[in-house]
C-alpha positions as CSV (number, residue, x, y, z in Angstrom):
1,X,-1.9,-1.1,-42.5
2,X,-5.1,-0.5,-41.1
3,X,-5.9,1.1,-37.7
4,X,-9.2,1.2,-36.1
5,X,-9.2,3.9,-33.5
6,X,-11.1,4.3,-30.3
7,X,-14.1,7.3,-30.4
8,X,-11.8,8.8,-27.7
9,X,-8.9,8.5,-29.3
10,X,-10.1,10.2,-32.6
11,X,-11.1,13.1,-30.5
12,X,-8.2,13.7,-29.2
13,X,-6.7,13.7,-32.9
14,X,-9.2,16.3,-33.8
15,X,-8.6,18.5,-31.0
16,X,-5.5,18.4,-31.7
17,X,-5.9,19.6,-35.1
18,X,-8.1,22.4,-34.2
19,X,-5.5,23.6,-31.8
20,X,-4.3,24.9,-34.9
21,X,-0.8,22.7,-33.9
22,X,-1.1,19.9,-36.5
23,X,-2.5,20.1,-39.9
24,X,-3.7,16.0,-40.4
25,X,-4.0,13.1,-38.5
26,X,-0.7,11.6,-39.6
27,X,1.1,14.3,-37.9
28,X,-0.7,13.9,-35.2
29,X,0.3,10.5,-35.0
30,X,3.7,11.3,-36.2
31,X,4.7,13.5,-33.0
32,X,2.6,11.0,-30.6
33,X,5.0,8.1,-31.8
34,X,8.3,10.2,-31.4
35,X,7.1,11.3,-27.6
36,X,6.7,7.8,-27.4
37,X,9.9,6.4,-28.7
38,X,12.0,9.5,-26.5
39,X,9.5,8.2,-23.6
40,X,11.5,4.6,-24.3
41,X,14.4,5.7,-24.8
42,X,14.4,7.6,-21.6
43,X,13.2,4.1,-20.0
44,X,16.0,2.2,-21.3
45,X,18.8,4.5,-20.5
46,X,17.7,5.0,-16.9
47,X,16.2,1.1,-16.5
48,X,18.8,0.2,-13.9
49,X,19.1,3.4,-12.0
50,X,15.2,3.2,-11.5
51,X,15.6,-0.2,-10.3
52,X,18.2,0.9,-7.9
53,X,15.5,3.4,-6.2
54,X,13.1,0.9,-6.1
55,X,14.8,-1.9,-4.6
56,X,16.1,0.9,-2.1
57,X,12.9,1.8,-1.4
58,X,12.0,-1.4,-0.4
59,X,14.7,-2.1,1.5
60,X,13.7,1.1,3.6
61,X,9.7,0.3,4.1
62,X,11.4,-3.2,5.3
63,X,12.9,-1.6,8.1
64,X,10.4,0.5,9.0
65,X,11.1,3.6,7.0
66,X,8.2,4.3,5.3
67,X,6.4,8.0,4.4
68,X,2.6,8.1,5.7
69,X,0.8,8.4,2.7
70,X,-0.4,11.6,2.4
71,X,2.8,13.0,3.4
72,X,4.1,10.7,0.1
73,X,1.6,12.3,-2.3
74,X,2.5,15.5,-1.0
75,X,6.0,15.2,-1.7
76,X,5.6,13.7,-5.0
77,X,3.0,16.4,-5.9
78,X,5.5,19.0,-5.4
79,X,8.1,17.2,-7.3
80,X,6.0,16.3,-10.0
81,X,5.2,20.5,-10.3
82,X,8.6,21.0,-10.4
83,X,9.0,19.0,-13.2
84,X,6.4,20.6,-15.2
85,X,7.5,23.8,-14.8
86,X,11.2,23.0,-15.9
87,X,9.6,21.3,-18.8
88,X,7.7,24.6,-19.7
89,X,10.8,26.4,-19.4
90,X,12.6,24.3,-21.9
């Protein structure tokens, strides 16, 4: 199989390898295509309980119980951080 990649895209493959974390493009490619299958995984498992939040959410702006927008980002800023960090930690 042949893959033509993007400029951008081979860039990021060689900065990866100069990182000094991957020794060739395959395993570059290799770890990129098992975050994305966990990435999936993660989808399917929790499919339904995101669909949940969403149609709840919907429900609530419906009736009037929206977050202003800023106030939104704010909140999912600080979540999103929080994430991060427990990420780092594991």
């Amino acid at each position: 199989m042949a893959i033509t990649l993007r400029p951008e895209h081979e860039r990021a493959i060689t900065q990866a390898i100069q990182s000094g974390a991957y020794h060739s493009p395959d395993e570059v490619i290799e770890r990129a295509l098992e975050v994305l299958r966990s990435e999936d995984q993660w989808f399917s498992r929790n499919k339904n309980a995101i669909n949940r939040k969403i149609e709840r959410a919907i429900a609530q702006l419906d009736c009037g119980e929206g977050i202003p927008g800023e106030e939104l980002r704010g909140r999912l800023d600080k979540r999103k951080a929080a994430w991060l960090a427990q990420q780092k930690r594991s």
